[in-house]
ZAPAFI-604868 format. One line per 2 residues: number of its first residue (from 1); their letters; for each residue z, x, y of N, C-alpha, C. Coordinates in steps of 0.02 Angstrom, whole numbers, padded with zeros to 5 digits. Example, Ala and Ser with C-alpha at 12.3 -4.5 7.8 and 13.67 -1.06 7.14 Angstrom:
% residues 2
1) AS) 00390,00660,-00284,00390,00615,-00225,00390,00660,-00165 ~ 00354,00642,-00112,00357,00684,-00053,00394,00645,00002
% end
This chain:
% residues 160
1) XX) -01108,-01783,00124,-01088,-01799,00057,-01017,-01824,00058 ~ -01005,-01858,00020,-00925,-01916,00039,-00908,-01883,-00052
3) XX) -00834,-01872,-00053,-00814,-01839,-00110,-00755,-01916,-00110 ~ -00792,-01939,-00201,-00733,-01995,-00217,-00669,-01975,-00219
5) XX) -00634,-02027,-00229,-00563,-02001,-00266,-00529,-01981,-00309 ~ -00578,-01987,-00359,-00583,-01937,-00424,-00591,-01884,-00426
7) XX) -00619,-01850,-00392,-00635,-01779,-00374,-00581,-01744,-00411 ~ -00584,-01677,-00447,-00518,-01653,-00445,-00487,-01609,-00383
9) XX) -00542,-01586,-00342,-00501,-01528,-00296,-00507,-01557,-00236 ~ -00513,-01600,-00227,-00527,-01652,-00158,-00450,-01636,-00105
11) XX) -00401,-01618,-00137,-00338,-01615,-00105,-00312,-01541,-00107 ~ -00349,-01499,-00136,-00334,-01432,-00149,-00329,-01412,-00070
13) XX) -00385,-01414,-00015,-00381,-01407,00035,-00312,-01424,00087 ~ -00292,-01485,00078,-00236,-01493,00122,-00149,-01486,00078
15) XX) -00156,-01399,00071,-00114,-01353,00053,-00061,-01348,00135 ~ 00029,-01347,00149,00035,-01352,00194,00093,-01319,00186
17) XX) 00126,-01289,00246,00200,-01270,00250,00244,-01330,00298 ~ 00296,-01353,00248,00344,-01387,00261,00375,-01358,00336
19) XX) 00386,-01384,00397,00418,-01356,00441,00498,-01340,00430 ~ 00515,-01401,00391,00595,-01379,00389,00619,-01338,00343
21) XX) 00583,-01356,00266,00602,-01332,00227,00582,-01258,00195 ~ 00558,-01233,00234,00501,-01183,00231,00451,-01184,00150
23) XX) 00454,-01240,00125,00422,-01258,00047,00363,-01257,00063 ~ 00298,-01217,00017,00252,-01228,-00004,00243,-01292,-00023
25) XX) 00220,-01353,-00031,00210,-01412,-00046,00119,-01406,-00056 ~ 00099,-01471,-00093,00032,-01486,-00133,00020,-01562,-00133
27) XX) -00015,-01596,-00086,-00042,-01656,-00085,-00012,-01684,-00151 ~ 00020,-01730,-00163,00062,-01777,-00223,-00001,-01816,-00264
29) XX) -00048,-01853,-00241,-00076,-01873,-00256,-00109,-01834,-00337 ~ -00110,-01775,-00340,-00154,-01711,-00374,-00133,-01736,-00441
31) XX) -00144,-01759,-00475,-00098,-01770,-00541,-00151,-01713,-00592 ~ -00111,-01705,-00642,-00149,-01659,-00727,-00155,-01585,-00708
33) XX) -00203,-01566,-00751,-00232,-01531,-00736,-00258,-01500,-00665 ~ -00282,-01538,-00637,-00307,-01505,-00570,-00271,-01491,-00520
35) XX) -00183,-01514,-00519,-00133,-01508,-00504,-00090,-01431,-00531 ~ -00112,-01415,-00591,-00069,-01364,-00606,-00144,-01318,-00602
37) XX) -00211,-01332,-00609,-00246,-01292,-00565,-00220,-01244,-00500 ~ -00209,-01309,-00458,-00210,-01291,-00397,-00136,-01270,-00359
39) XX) -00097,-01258,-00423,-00044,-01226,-00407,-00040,-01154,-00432 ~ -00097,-01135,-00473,-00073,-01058,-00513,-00134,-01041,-00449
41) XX) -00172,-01073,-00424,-00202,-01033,-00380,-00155,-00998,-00328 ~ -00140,-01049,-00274,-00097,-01060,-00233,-00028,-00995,-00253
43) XX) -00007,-00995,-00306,00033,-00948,-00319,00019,-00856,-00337 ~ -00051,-00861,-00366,-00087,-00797,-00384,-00096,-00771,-00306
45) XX) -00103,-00795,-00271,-00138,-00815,-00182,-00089,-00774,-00127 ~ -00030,-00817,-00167,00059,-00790,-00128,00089,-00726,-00175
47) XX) 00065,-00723,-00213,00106,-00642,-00273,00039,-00607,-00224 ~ -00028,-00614,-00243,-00062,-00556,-00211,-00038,-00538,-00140
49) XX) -00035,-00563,-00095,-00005,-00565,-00041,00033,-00525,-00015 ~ 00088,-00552,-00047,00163,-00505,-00063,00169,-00429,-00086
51) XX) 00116,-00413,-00139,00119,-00374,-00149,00076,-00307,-00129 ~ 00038,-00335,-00092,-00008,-00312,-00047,00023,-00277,00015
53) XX) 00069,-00316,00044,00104,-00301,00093,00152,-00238,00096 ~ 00176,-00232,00037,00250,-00202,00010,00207,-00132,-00055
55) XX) 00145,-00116,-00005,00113,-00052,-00098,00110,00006,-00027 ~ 00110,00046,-00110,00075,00136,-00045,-00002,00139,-00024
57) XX) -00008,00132,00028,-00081,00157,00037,-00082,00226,00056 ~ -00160,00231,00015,-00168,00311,00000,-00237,00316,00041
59) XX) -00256,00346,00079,-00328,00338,00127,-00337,00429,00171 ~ -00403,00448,00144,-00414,00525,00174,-00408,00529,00243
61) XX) -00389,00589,00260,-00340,00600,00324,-00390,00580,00375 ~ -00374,00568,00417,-00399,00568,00488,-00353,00581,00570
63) XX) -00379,00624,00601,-00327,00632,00662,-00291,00576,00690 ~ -00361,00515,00691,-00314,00478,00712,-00272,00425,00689
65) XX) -00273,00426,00641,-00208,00398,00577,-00163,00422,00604 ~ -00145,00494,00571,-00108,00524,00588,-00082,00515,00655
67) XX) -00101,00522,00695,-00079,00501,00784,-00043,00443,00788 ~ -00079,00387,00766,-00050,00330,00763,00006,00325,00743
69) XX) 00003,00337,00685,00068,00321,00641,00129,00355,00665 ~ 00133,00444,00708,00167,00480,00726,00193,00439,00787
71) XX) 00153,00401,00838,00145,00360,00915,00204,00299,00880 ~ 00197,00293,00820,00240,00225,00805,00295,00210,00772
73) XX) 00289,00282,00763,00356,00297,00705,00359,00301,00649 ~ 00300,00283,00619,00311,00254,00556,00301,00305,00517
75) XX) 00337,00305,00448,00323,00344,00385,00253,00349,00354 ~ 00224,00418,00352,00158,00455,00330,00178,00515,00294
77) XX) 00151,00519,00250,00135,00576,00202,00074,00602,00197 ~ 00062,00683,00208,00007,00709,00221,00003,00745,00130
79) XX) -00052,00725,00092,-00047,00755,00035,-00119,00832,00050 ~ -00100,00867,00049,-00138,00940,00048,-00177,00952,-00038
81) XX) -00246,00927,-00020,-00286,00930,-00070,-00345,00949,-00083 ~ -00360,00989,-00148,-00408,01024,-00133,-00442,00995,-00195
83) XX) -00507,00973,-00205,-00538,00963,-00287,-00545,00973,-00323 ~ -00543,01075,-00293,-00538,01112,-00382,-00477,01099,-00394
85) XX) -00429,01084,-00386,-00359,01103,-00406,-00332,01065,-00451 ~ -00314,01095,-00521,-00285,01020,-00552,-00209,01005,-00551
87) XX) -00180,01067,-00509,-00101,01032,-00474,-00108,00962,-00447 ~ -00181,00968,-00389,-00176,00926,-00332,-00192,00863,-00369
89) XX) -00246,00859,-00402,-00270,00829,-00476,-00205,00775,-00508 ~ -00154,00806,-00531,-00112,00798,-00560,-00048,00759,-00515
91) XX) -00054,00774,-00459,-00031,00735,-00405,-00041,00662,-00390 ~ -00104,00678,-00364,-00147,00607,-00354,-00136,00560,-00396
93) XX) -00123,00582,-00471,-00125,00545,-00524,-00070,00488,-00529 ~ -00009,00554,-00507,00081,00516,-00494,00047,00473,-00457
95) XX) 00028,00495,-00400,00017,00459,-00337,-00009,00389,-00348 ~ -00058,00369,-00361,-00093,00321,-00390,-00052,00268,-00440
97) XX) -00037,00289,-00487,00013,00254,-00544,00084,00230,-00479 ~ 00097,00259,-00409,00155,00212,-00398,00114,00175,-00334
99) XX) 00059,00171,-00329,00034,00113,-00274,00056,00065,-00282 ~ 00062,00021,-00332,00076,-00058,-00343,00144,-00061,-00330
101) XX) 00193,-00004,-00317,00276,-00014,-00312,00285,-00028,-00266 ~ 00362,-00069,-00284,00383,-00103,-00226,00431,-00043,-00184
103) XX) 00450,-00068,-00131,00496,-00009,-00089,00472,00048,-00067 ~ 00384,00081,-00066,00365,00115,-00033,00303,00109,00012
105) XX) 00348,00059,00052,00286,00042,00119,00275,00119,00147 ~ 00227,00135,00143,00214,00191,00166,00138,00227,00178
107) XX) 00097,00274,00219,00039,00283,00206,00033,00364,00189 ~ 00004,00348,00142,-00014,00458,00103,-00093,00449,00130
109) XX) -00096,00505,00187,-00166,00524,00205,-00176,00597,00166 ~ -00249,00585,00129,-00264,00639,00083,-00306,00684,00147
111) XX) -00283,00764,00145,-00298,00800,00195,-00359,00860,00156 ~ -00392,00868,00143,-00447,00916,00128,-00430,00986,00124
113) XX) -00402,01035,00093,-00351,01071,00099,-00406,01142,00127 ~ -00473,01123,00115,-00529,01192,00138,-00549,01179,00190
115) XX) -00521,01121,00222,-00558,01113,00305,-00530,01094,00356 ~ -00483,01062,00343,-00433,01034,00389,-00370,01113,00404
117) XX) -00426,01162,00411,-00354,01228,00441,-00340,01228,00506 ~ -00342,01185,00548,-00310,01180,00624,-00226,01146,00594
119) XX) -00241,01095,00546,-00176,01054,00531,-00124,01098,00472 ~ -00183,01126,00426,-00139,01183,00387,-00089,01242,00439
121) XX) -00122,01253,00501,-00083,01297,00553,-00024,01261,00588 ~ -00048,01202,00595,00031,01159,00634,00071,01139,00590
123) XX) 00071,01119,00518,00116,01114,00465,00108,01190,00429 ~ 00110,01232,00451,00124,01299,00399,00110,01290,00302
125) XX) 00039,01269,00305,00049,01268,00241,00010,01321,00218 ~ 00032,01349,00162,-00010,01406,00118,-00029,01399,00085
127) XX) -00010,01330,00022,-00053,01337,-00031,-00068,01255,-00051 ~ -00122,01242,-00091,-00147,01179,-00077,-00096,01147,-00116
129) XX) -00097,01078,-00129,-00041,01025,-00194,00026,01046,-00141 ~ 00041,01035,-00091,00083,01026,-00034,00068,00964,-00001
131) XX) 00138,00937,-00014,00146,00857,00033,00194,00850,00087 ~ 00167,00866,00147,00210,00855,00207,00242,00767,00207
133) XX) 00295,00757,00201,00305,00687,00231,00363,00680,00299 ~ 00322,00646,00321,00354,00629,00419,00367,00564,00418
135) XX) 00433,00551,00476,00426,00495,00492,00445,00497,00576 ~ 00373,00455,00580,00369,00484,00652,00331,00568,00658
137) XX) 00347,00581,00711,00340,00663,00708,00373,00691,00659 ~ 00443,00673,00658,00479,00723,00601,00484,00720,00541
139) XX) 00462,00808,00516,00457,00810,00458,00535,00813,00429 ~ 00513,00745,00354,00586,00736,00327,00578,00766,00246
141) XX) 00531,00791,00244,00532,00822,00161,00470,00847,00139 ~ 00448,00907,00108,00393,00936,00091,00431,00962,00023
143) XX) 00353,00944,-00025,00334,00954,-00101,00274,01009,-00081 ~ 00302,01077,-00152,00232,01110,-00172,00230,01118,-00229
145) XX) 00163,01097,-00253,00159,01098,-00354,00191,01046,-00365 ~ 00250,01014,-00344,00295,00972,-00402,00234,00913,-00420
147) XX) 00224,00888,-00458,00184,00839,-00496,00212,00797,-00545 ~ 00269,00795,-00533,00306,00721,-00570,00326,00677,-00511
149) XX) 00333,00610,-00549,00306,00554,-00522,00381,00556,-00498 ~ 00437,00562,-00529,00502,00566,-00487,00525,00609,-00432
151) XX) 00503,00665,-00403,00497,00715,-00370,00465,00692,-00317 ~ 00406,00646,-00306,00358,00616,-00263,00373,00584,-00241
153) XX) 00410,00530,-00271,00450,00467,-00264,00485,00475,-00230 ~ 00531,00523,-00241,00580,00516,-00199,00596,00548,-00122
155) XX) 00512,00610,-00107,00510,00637,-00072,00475,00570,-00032 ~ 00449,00513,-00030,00427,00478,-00002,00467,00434,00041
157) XX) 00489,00419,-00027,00573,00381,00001,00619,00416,00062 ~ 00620,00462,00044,00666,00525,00129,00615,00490,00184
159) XX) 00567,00481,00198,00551,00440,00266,00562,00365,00257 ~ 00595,00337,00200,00595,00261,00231,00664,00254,00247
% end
């Protein structure tokens, strides 16, 4: 199939990065509409992106998360949670409402607070709605009960 030159998205494809200028640029040819089409795409494309990169991910524990992330240094938060609980409940909630923020590259592994007791014994924890956060091996700040979103925040922040 041969696409005329009328087409509107015929040029949408040869989307390119400028070598020098590091500019996003858009085939010139694109005129109207299908031009400012193919720029709110192109831009929705680069915000998702961005912001994707730079959110909290929140993902149930696993040993070897945890390993990893300890092997690499990087900042993890272990959130201690149990289902009946509506502390822990009430947590998650903070927790959730700051995923989309910027400035906490970071990963919260949700830990099962009735089964995971080999890890409740190596972090000394006693009672569930407890958030270990490490960076690396070392622990740089632990929450119990607190459930405001400022309290969380900022215990997250101590590992970055």
């Amino acid at each position: 199939m041969r696409l005329s030159n009328d087409f509107p998205f015929r040029n949408v494809c040869r989307v390119h990065l400028h070598r020098t200028s590091k500019v996003l640029s858009l085939n010139r040819r694109m005129k109207g509409p299908s031009m400012k089409f193919a720029r709110i795409i192109v831009s929705s494309l680069l915000l998702g992106a961005v912001s994707w990169v730079h959110a909290l991910d929140i993902k149930p524990y696993s040993a070897e998360s945890l390993a990893a992330a300890e092997k690499a240094g990087q900042p993890v938060a272990l959130h201690f949670h149990a289902d009946w609980c509506p502390t822990c409940r009430a947590q998650d909630k903070a927790l959730q409402s700051m995923k989309d923020e910027k400035g906490l590259d970071l990963t919260v592994l949700t830990v099962n607070y009735d089964t995971e007791k080999d890890l409740k014994k190596r972090f000394n924890i006693r009672v569930q709605s407890t958030m270990v956060v490490l960076k690396g091996a070392k622990e740089v700040a632990r929450l119990a009960g607190d459930t405001s979103a400022d309290g969380i925040r900022n215990a997250l922040k101590a590992a970055l």
